[in-house]
Each structure stands twice: as structure tokens, then as C-alpha cells.
C-alpha positions in Angstrom: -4.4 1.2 18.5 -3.4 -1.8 16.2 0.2 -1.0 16.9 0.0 -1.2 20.7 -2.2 -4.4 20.2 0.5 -5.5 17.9 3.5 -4.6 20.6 1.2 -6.3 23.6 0.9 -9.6 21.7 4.7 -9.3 20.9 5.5 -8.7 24.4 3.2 -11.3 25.6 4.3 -14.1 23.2 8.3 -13.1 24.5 7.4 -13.5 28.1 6.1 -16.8 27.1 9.0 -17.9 25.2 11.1 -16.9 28.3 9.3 -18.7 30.8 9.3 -21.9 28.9 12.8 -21.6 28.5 13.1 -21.2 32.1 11.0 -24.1 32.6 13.3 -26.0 30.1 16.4 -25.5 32.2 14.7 -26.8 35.3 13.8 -29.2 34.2 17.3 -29.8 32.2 18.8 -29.7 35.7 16.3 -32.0 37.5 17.2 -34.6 34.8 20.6 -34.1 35.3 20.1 -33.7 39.7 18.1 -36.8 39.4 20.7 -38.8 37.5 23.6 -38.0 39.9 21.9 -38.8 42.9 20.5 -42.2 41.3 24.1 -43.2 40.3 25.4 -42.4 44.0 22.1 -44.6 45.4 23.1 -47.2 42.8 26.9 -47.2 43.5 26.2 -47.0 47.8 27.6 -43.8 48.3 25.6 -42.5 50.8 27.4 -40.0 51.2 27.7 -37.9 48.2 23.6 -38.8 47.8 23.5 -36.6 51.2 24.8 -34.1 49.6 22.3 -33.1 47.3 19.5 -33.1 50.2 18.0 -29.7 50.9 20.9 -28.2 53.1 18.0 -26.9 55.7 16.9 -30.6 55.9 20.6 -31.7 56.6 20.5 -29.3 59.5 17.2 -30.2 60.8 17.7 -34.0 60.9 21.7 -34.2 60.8 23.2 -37.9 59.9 25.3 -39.5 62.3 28.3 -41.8 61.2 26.8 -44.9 62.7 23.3 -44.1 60.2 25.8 -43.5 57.2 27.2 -47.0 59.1 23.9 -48.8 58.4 24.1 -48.2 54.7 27.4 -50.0 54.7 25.8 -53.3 55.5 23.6 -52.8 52.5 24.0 -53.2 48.3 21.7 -51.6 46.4 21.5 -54.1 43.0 18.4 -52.3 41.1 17.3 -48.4 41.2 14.0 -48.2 39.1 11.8 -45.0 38.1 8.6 -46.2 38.2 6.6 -42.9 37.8 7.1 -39.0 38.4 4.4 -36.3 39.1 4.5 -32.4 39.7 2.9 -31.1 42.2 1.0 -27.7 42.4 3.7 -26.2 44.4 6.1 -27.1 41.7 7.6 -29.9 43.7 8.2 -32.8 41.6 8.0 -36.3 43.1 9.4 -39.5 41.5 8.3 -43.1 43.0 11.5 -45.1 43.1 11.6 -49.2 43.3 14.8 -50.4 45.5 16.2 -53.5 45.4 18.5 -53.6 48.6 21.0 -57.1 49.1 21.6 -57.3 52.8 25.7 -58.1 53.3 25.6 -60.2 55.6 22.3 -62.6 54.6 23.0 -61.6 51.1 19.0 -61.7 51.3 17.3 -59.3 49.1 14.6 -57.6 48.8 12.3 -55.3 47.2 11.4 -51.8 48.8 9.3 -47.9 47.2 10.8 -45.1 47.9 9.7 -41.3 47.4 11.5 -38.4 46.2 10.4 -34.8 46.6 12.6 -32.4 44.8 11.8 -28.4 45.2 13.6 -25.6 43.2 15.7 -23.7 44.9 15.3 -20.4 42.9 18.5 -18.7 44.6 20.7 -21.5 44.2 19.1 -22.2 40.7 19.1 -25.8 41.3 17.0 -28.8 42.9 17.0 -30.1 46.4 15.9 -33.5 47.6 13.5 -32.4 50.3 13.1 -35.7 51.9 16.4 -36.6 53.1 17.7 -40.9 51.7 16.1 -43.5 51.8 14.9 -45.7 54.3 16.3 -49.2 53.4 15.1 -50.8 56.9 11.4 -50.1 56.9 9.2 -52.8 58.7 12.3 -54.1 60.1 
């Protein structure tokens, strides 16, 4: 009986060991997902950011040219994490602080944005589930 007790505890403490590694990786990968798709927002392309949004999302609520257009008009000069929370599902959200130069009034201003990124077990990497940001809200 104390071997079987002694193989359970085993097994149990591998399984453990695996899922945190697992859960290391993901999170490796968000780090890493998260960083790209800051650096795109940070350098205004637009359209490389697109590319890491949920490809079911991109179907759903395609972008036209004359939205990717839009950004164009637009610098971002400051990308700031200001928190980042898990949610029960497993869906991690970061609150993001824009800072958004208009080109032509070269007015700027100060925006929040909120990402949603979901694990895409098949892929094995993170989506953005909430498509980019809005830089024109209240206007």
C-alpha cells in the first residue's frame, strides 16, 4: 500500500510539474505576443498589429483600406502598460494608456485601451480577441 501511495504522490507531483511548465510557456509566449504587437502599435504599423488579432475576429469584422487609412493620420508617441489581469476563462486582459498625435493638428492626446488575449491551444499561441484600437473614440 505505501508503494502505490508513494507512486500516486510521484505521479501527482509530475503532472504538476508539467502543467506549470505548460503554464510557463504561455505565458513566455504572451510576453513575447504582447511585445510584438506593442512595438507594431508603437511604430504605426497597423498592419502587421492586425495580424496578430484572432483570425475568426478578422473574418467577422474585416478592415477596409480606408480604416487602415485612418490610422495613417495618426502617431502613436507613448504605449503604456498600466495593469494586466487573468480572467477565469484564462483570458488575460492588459489596460493600455495611448498617447495618439493627430498629423495634421499635431494635437495630442491621451486615450485607455483594452486588450483581451485568449490561448489558442491548437495554434499554441495567443490571439488578440478584441480587434486595434480605437484611436477616435468621442470623436
Amino acid at each position: 500500500m505505501r508503494i502505490h501511495i508513494r507512486a500516486l504522490m510521484a505521479l501527482a507531483l509530475l503532472v504538476s510539474t508539467t502543467a506549470d511548465a505548460l503554464s510557463s510557456r504561455q505565458r513566455s509566449k504572451l510576453e513575447e505576443i504582447q511585445n510584438a504587437y506593442a512595438a507594431a502599435i508603437r511604430w504605426g504599423d497597423f498592419e502587421s498589429a492586425w495580424q496578430l488579432v484572432d483570425p475568426e475576429y478578422r473574418v467577422e469584422q474585416p478592415m477596409t483600406d480606408l480604416e487602415f487609412g485612418r490610422y495613417e493620420q495618426v502617431q502613436i508617441s507613448g504605449y503604456r502598460d498600466i495593469n494586466s489581469t487573468a480572467e477565469p476563462d484564462g483570458t488575460m486582459v492588459r489596460n493600455i494608456e495611448l498617447r495618439v498625435i493627430n498629423r495634421h493638428t499635431m494635437a495630442e492626446r491621451t486615450l485607455r485601451y483594452r486588450e483581451r488575449w485568449q490561448w489558442d491551444a491548437d495554434a499554441k499561441r495567443w490571439w488578440l480577441v478584441v480587434g486595434l484600437p480605437d484611436l477616435w473614440q468621442g470623436q
